[in-house]
N, C-alpha and C positions, 0 to 999 in steps of 0.2 A: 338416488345413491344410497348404498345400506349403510348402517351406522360406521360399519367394520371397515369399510372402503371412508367415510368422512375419517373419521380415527387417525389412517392411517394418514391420509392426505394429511391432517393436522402434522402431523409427527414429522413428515418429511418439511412442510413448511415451516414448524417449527427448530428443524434441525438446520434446515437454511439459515434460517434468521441468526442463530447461536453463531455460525463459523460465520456469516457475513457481518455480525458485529464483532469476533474478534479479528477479521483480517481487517474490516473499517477502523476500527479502532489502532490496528498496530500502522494501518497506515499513517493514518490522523497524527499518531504521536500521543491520542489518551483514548482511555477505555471507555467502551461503548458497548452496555448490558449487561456486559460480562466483563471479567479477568481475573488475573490468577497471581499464585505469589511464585519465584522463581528461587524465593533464597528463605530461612528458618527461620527470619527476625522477629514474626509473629507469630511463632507458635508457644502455647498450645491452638492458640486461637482458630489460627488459619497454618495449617499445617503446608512443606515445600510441596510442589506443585498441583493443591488445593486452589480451588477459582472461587469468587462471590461474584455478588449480582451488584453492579457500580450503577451508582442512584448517580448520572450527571450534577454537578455541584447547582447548577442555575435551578434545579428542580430539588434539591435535596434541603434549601433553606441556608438558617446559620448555624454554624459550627460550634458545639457544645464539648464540655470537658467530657471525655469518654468515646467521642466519634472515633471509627476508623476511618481516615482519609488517604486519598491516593494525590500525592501534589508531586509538582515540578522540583526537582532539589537540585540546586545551586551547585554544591560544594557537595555533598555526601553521594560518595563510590561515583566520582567524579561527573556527577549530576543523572538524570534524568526521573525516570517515574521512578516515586518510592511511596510504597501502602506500610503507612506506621499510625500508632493511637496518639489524639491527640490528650496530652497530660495536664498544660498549662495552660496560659493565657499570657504577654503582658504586653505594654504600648508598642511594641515592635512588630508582635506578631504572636503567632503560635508554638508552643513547644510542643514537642513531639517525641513518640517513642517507639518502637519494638519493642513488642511485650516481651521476648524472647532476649532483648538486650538488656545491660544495665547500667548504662547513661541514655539519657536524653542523647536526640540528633544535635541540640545546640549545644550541649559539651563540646562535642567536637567542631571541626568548620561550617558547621549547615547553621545560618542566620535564622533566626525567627520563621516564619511561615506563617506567606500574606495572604490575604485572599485571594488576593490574585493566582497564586501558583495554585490553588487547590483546583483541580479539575473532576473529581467525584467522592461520593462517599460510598465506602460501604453496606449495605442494605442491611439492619440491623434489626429487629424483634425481640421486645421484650431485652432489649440491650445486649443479644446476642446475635454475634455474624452468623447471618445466613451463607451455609459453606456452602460449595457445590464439590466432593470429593474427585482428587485427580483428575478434573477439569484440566488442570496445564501440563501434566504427567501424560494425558491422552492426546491434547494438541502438539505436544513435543516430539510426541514418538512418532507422528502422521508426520510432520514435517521434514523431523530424521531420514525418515524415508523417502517422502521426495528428495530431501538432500543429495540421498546415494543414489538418485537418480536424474539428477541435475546436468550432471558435465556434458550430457547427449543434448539436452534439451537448449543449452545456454549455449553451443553452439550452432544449433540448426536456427534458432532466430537472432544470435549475433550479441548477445551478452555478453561474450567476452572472458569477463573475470565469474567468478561460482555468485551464485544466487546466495545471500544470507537466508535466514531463518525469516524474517519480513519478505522477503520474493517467495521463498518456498510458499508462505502462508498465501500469499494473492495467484499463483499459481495453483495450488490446492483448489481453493475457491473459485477460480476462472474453471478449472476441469468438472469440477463439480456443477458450477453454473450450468455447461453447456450440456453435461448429462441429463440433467433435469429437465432443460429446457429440450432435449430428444424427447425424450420421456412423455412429454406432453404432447409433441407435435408427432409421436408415431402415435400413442394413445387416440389424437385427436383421428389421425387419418382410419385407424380400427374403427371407430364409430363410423368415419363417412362410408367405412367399403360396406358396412349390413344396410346402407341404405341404397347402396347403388346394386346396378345388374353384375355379379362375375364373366356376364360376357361382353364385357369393353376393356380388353386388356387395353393394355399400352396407352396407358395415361398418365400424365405427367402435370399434377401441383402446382403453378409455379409459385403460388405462395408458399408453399412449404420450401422449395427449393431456394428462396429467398431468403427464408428466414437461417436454414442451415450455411448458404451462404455468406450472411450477415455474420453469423457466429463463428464462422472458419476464420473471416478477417478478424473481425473485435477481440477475437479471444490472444493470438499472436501477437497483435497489436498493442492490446492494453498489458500482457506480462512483458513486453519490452520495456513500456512506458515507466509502468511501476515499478519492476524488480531490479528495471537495467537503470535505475537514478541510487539514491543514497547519499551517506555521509563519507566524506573523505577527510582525511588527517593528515595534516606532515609536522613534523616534530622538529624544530630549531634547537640546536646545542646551543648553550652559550659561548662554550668552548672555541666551538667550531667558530661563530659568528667571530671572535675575538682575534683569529688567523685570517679574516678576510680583509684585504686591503681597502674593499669597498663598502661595506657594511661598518654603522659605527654603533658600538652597542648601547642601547640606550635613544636612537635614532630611530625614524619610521625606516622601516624597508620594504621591498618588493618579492616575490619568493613567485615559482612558477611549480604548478601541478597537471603533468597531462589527464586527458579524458580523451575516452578513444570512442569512434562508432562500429563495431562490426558487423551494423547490419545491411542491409539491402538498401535501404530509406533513407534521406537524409535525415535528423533531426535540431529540433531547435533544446538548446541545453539554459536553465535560467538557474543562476546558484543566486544560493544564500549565506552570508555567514553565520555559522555559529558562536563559535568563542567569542568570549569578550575581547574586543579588541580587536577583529579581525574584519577588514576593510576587503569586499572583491570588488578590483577592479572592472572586469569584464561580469557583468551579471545579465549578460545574455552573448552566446555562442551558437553558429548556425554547425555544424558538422557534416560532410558530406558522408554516402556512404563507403565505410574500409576506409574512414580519412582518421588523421588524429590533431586535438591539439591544445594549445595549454592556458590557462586559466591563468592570471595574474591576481597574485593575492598580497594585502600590504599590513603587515603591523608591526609592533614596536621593537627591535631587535633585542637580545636578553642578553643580561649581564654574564661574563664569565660563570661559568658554575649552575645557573641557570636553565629554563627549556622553556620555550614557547610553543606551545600547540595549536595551531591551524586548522580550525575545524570549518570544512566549508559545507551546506547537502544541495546534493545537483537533482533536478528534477528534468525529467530528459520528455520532450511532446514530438510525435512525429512533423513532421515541416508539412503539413497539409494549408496552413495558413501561414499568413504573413507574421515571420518571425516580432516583428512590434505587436502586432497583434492579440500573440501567444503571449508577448510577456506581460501586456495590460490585463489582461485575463486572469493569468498568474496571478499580479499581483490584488485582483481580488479573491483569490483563492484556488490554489489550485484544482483543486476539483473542477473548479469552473473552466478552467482553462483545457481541465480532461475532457469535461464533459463536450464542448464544442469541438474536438479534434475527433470523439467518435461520431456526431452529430455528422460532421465530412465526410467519415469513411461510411456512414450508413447511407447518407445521401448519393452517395456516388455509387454506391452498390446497388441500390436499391435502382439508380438510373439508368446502368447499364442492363440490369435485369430486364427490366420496363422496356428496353431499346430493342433488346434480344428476341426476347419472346410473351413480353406482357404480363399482367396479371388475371391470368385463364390459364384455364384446362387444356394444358395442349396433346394430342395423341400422336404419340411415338409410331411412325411407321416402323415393322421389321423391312420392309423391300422398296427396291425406285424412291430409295432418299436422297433430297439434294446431299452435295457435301456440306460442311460447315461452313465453309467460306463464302458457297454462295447465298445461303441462309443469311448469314450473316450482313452480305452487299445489300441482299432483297431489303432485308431490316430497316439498313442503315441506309442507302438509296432512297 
């Protein structure tokens, strides 16, 4: 291989690796190689949709006055990932800042900042962030545009409701995967055809045809799984609670959220709650397909004046295995629990293939072909 062809190969493997640690990471919930800032809090530093290179916390050490950290927040912009500099120290925990702002996060509602919540550091030199420019200005706009191309796609495999910007991104990446993965496996067949005769037409692969078929299923399959789950929200008035003759405020209560299937497949749905406070009752649901149905969720009813928010995230697996099964799985990780549901579909694929026509070289007659059906008896007979 010439340098210019390794080169390149690097480049596309490395460009892999970039968007499959940012779609792994937004799936995960924390950043993974890479990510980017979304909002101005730290500039000049890290400028809005500017990316760095996130050093995982378990590899990056302990936390020093001056680090940039990405941790879990509590309370500030009503929680999730926030990349701000650490300023202070004390028995509590960490203080924290945007350089671009001018309080501290523990001015306002966000508690100290424990180790625990820290999940990466920013990669830093000579005490300065390594940027990576408009890193999230360029994943944003690629996503956008899946976006405006979403409503065809979210109905042809049953999604439903619009893909967010975390499905656009595993979608993205699923398309890409399987580009790449052509790319090698035509590349691959160019090589075998200057070793064979051009006069054996009509020949047929079936490992290749395997492998494209493996990737027709997995690819449908797994943007169901991942783009058609997420987080859901419902919002209790106090108000409202206060007009309810059954509801006592200030008392646990029950509240009901539908979740719908539209696609072909049954699936097994396994929630989580989020919010503090929020009890699911049903945290595993089998759904059939075109069925719908509803989630029982229980926390503390709000005082007049008040609002409680219900935040539950449904992770949605095809029903290939036994729903107990899916959720013990689950509950070691969901990935794990991904990863044995495609484990099925690949087994299964790969058997009827095996059943069909094997793994050989088979030659396509053009004339005096059986039909399919009986190809198929002979097979399976």
């Amino acid at each position: 291989m010439s340098v210019r062809a390794t080169v390149g190969t690097a480049l596309e493997v490395a460009a892999i690796v970039a968007v499959a640690a940012l779609v792994l990471g937004a799936i995960l919930g924390q950043p993974i190689l890479f990510s980017y800032v979304e909002t101005g809090s730290m500039e000049p530093t890290i400028d809005t949709g500017d990316g760095f290179v996130a050093v995982p916390s378990i590899l990056a050490g302990s936390v020093d006055e001056g680090d940039v950290i990405v941790y879990e927040a509590s309370e500030l912009q009503g929680g999730g990932l926030t990349t701000h500099r650490v300023v202070g120290e004390t028995d509590e925990g960490y203080i924290t800042k945007g350089d671009a702002n001018p309080f501290t996060d523990q001015d306002g509602p966000e508690p100290p900042v424990t180790d625990d919540q820290i999940v990466a550091h920013a990669l830093q030199i000579d005490g300065t962030v390594v940027v990576i420019p408009a890193l999230g200005v360029g994943v944003g706009a690629v996503q956008d545009s899946i976006l405006a191309l979403q409503s065809g796609f979210a109905e042809l495999v049953g999604f439903g409701d619009s893909l967010d910007r975390q499905g656009s991104g595993v979608l993205l990446f699923a398309v890409g995967f399987v580009l790449f993965a052509l790319t090698l496996v035509v590349d691959d067949e160019r090589k075998r055809s200057t070793d064979r005769s051009r006069d054996r037409p009509g020949l047929l692969d079936a490992r290749t045809a395997t492998i494209l078929l493996v990737l027709a299923v997995l690819v449908p399959a797994n943007a169901a799984m991942l783009a058609g789950g997420g987080t859901q929200e419902l919002v209790v008035d106090g108000d409202t609670v206060a007009q309810s003759p059954d509801i006592v405020p200030g008392d646990d209560a029950t509240w009901e959220i539908g979740v719908d299937n539209y696609g072909l497949v049954p699936i097994v749905l396994v929630f989580e709650g989020e919010s503090a406070g929020t009890s699911v009752l049903d945290e595993q649901l089998t759904v059939g397909p075109g069925q719908a149905a509803t989630l029982s969720v229980s926390a503390t009813a709000p005082e007049p004046g008040e609002q409680t928010v219900l935040s539950v995230t449904e992770y949605r697996y095809l029903h290939v295995l036994p729903a107990p099964v899916v959720a013990a799985l689950h509950e070691r990780h969901p990935l794990l629990a991904l990863a044995a549901v495609n484990a099925v579909l690949v087994g299964v694929t790969t058997l009827v293939v095996s059943r069909v026509v094997g793994f050989r070289t088979v030659r396509v007659r053009e004339g005096g072909n059986a039909s399919l059906g009986t190809r198929l008896r002979r097979r399976w007979g």
